[in-house]
PALOPA-826599 format. One record per residue (C-alpha): x, y, z; residue in three letters. Coordinates in nm, 2 decimals, padded with zeros to 4 digits. Example, Ala and Ser with C-alpha at 12.3 -4.5 7.8 and 13.67 -1.06 7.14 Angstrom:
<sites>
SITE     east    north       up   resn
SITE    01.23   -00.45    00.78    ala
SITE    01.37   -00.11    00.71    ser
</sites>
This chain:
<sites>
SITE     east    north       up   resn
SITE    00.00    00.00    00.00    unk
SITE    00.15    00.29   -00.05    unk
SITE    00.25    00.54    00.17    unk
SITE    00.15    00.89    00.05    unk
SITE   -00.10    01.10    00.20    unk
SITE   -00.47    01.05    00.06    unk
SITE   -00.63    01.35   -00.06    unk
SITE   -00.97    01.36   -00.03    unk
SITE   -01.22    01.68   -00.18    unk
SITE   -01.29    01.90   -00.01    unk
SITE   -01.45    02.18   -00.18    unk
SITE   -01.80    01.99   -00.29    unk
SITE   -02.03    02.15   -00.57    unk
SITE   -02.18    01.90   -00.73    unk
SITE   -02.28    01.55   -00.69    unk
SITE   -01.98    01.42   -00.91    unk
SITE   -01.79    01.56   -00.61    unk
SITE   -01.92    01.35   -00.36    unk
SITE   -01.95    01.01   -00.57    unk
SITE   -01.55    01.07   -00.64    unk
SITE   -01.48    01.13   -00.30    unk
SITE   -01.69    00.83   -00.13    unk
SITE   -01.54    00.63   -00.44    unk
SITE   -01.18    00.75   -00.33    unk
SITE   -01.27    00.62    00.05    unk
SITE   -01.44    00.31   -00.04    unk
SITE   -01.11    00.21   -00.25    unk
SITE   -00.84    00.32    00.09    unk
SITE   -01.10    00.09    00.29    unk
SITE   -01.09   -00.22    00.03    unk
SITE   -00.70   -00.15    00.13    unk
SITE   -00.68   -00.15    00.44    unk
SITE   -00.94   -00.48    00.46    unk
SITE   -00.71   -00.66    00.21    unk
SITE   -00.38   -00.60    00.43    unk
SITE   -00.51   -00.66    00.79    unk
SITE   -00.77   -00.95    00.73    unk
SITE   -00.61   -01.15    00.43    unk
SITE   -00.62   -01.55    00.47    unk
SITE   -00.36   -01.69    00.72    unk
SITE   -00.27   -01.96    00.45    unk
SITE   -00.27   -01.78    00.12    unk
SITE    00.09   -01.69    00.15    unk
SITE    00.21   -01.38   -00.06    unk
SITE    00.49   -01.41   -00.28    unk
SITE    00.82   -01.18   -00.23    unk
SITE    00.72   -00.94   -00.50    unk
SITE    00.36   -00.89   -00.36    unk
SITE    00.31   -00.64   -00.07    unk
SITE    00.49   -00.33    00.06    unk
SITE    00.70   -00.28    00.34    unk
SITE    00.53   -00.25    00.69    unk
SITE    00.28   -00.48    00.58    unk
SITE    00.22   -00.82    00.79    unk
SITE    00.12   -01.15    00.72    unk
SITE    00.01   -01.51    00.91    unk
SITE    00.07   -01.78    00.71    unk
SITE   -00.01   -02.16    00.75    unk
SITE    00.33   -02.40    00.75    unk
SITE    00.28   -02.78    00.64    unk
SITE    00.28   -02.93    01.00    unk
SITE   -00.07   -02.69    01.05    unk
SITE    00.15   -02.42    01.28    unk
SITE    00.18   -02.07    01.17    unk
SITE    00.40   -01.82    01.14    unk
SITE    00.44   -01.44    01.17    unk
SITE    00.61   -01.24    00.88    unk
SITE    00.69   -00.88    00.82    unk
SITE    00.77   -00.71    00.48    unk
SITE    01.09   -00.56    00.42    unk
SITE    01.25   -00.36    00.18    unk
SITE    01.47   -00.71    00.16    unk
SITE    01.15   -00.94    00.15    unk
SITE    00.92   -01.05    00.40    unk
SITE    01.08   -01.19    00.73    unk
SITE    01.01   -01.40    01.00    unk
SITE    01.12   -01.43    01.39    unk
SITE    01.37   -01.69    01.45    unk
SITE    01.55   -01.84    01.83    unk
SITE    01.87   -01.97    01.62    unk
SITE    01.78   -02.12    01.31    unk
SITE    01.43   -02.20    01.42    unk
SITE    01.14   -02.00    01.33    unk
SITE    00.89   -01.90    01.58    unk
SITE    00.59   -02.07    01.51    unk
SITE    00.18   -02.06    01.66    unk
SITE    00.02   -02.33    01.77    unk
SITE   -00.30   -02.41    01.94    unk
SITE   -00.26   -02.27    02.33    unk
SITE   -00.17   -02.48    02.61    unk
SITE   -00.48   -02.58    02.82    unk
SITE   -00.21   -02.46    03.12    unk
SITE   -00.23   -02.09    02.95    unk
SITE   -00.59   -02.12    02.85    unk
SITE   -00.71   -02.17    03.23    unk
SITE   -00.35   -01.92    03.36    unk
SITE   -00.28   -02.24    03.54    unk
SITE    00.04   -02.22    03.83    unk
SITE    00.31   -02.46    03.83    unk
SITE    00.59   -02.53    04.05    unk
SITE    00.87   -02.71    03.83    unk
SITE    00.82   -03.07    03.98    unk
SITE    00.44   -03.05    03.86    unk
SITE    00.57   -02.94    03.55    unk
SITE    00.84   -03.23    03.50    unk
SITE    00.56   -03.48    03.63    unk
SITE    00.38   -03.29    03.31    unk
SITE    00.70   -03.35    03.09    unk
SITE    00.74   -03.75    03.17    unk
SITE    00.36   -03.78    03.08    unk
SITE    00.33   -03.60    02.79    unk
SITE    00.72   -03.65    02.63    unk
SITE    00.71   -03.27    02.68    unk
SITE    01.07   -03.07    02.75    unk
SITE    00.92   -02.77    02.96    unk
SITE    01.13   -02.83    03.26    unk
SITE    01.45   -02.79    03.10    unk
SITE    01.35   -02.49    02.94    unk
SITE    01.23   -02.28    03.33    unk
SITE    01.45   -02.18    03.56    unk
SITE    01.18   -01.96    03.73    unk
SITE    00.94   -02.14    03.96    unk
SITE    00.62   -01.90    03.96    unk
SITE    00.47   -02.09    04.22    unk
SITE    00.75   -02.07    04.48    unk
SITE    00.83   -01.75    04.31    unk
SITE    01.20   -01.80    04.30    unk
SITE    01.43   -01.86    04.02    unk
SITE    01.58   -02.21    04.03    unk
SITE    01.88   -02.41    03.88    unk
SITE    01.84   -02.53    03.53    unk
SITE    01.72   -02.88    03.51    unk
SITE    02.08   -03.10    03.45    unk
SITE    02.23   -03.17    03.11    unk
SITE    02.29   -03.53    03.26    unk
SITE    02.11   -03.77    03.50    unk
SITE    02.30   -04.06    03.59    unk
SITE    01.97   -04.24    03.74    unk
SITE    02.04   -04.41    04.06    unk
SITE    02.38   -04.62    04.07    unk
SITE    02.45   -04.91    04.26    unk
SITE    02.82   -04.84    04.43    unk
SITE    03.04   -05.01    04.64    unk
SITE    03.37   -04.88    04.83    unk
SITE    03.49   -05.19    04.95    unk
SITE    03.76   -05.18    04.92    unk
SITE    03.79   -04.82    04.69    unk
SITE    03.54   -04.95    04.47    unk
SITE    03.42   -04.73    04.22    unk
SITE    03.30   -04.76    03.84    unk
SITE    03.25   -04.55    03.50    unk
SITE    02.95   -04.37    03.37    unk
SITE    02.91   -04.24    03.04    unk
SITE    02.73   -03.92    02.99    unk
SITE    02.64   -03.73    02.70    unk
SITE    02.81   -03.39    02.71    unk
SITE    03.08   -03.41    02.44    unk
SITE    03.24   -03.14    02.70    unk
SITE    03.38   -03.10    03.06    unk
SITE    03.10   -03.04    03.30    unk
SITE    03.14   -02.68    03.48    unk
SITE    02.92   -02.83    03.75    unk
SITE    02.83   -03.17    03.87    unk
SITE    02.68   -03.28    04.22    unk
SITE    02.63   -03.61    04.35    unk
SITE    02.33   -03.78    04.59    unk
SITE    02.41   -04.04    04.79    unk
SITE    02.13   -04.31    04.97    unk
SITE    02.20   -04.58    05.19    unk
SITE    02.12   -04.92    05.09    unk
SITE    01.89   -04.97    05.36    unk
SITE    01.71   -04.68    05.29    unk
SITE    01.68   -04.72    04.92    unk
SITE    01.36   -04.78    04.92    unk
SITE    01.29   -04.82    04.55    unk
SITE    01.47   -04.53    04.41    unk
SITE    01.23   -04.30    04.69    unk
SITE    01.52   -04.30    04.96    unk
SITE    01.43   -04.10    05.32    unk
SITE    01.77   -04.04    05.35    unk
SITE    02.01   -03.83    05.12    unk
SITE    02.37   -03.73    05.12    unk
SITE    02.42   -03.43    04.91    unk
SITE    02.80   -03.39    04.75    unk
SITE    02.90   -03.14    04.52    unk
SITE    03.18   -03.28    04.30    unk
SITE    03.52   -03.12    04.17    unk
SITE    03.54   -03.13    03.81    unk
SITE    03.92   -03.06    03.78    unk
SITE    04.09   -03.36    03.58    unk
SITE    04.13   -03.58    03.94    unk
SITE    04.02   -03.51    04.26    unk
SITE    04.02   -03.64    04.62    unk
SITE    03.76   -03.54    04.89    unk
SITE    03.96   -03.57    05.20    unk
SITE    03.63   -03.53    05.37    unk
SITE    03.38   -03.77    05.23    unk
SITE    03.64   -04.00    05.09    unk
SITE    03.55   -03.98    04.70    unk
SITE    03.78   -03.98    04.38    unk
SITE    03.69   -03.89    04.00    unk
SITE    03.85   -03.86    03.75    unk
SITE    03.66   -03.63    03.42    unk
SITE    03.65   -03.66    02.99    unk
SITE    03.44   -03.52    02.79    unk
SITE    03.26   -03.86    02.77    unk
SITE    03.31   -04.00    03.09    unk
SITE    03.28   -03.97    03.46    unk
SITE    03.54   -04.21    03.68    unk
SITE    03.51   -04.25    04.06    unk
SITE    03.64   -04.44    04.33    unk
SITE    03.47   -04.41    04.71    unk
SITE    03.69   -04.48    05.01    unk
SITE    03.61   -04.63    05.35    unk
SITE    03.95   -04.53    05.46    unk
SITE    04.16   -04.23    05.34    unk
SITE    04.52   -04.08    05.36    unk
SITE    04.45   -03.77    05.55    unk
SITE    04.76   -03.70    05.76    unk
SITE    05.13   -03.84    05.74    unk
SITE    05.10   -04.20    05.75    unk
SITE    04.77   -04.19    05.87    unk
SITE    04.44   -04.32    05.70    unk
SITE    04.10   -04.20    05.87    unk
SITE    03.73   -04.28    05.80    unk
SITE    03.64   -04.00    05.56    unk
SITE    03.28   -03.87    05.82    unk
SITE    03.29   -04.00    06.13    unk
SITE    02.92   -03.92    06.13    unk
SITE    02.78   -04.22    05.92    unk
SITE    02.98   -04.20    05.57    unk
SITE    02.92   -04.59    05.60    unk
SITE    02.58   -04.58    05.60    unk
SITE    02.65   -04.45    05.20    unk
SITE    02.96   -04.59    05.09    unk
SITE    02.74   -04.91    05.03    unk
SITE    02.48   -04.77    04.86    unk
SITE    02.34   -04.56    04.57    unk
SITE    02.47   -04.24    04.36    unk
SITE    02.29   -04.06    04.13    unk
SITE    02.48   -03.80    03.92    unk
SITE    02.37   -03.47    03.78    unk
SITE    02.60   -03.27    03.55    unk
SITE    02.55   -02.94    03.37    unk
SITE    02.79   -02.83    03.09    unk
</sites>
């Protein structure tokens, strides 16, 4: 549409005057109708339109998407290389629905969804919130006796920058749903050894190594238990890994 200033008469003396004018309306009108209410899947071509003008056209998997015209063509929004796309509204926006990010990842394992990964603000608690981990191990059988330890594979291709541990008790596994929970933040140098809770690893970019300890070399020729507050009740039992890149 073009962008110069419509003229209208204004000085009317005769009826031709009029039927001009209301004919020089009713064609700005047809306009302005075509641009703002065309079809959301006629889709027009590069050549057709003029710059300012916006579009909503229909994709092949039935989303939609938003474009612009250009003096370079008609764009469209993009995150990366995808394209921002409509589809139909969540029933959780329709009814302004408040999750917490647990009800939401109970949502994701349901529905194959990814939502979880993609928060880091919990609206119910109102808090912000750690991103959901780039690696779950699952729950590990271990053993540290004697400085038993084992190998998982993640799926970084790249050093963690963070990586924490849980650890359960055997007795207390309870099915994956333990009561009791040990909470260790791991060093992701190239090898390290907690002289506290006793526990070795030993990075790639593909691989996690560890080794648990019942007894450690703390002092000169010395080897202490690694907590005197129940380490053992641990060292026997489960891991599960969570590692962020």
């Amino acid at each position: 549409m073009s962008k110069d200033k419509v003229r209208i008469t204004s000085k009317v003396t005769t009826f031709t005057d009029v039927s001009k004018s209301l004919q020089d309306i009713e064609k700005i009108l047809n306009s302005l109708i075509d641009t703002n209410t065309s079809e959301a899947e006629k889709e027009l071509l590069e050549t057709e339109g003029s710059t300012g003008d916006i579009q909503v056209t229909q994709n092949t998997d039935k989303s939609y998407s938003f474009e612009v015209k250009t003096e370079d063509g008609w764009k469209t929004p993009v995150i990366g290389d995808s394209a921002i796309k409509f589809k139909d509204k969540p029933a959780s926006i329709s009814k302004q629905q408040v999750k917490s990010i647990d009800e939401i990842e109970v949502d994701d394992a349901s529905t194959g969804d990814s939502q979880a990964n993609l928060t880091t603000f919990d609206e119910k608690a109102n808090k912000f919130i750690l991103a959901r981990p780039d690696y779950d191990s699952g729950w590990v059988d271990i053993d540290s006796n004697p400085s038993g330890g084992g190998t998982l594979t993640h799926n970084l291709g790249v050093y963690p920058r963070l990586a924490t541990a849980w650890f359960a008790p055997d007795a207390d596994y309870n099915s994956g749903d333990p009561t009791q929970l040990f909470l260790l933040n791991l060093d992701v140098g190239m090898r390290h050894q907690d002289s506290w809770t006793g526990v070795s690893t030993l990075w790639t970019k593909t691989t996690m190594q560890y080794w648990l300890h019942t007894k450690i070399y703390t002092t000169y020729g010395v080897y202490n238990d690694p907590m005197a507050n129940g380490w053992d009740k641990f060292e026997d039992g489960y891991m599960r890994v969570f590692l962020w890149k």
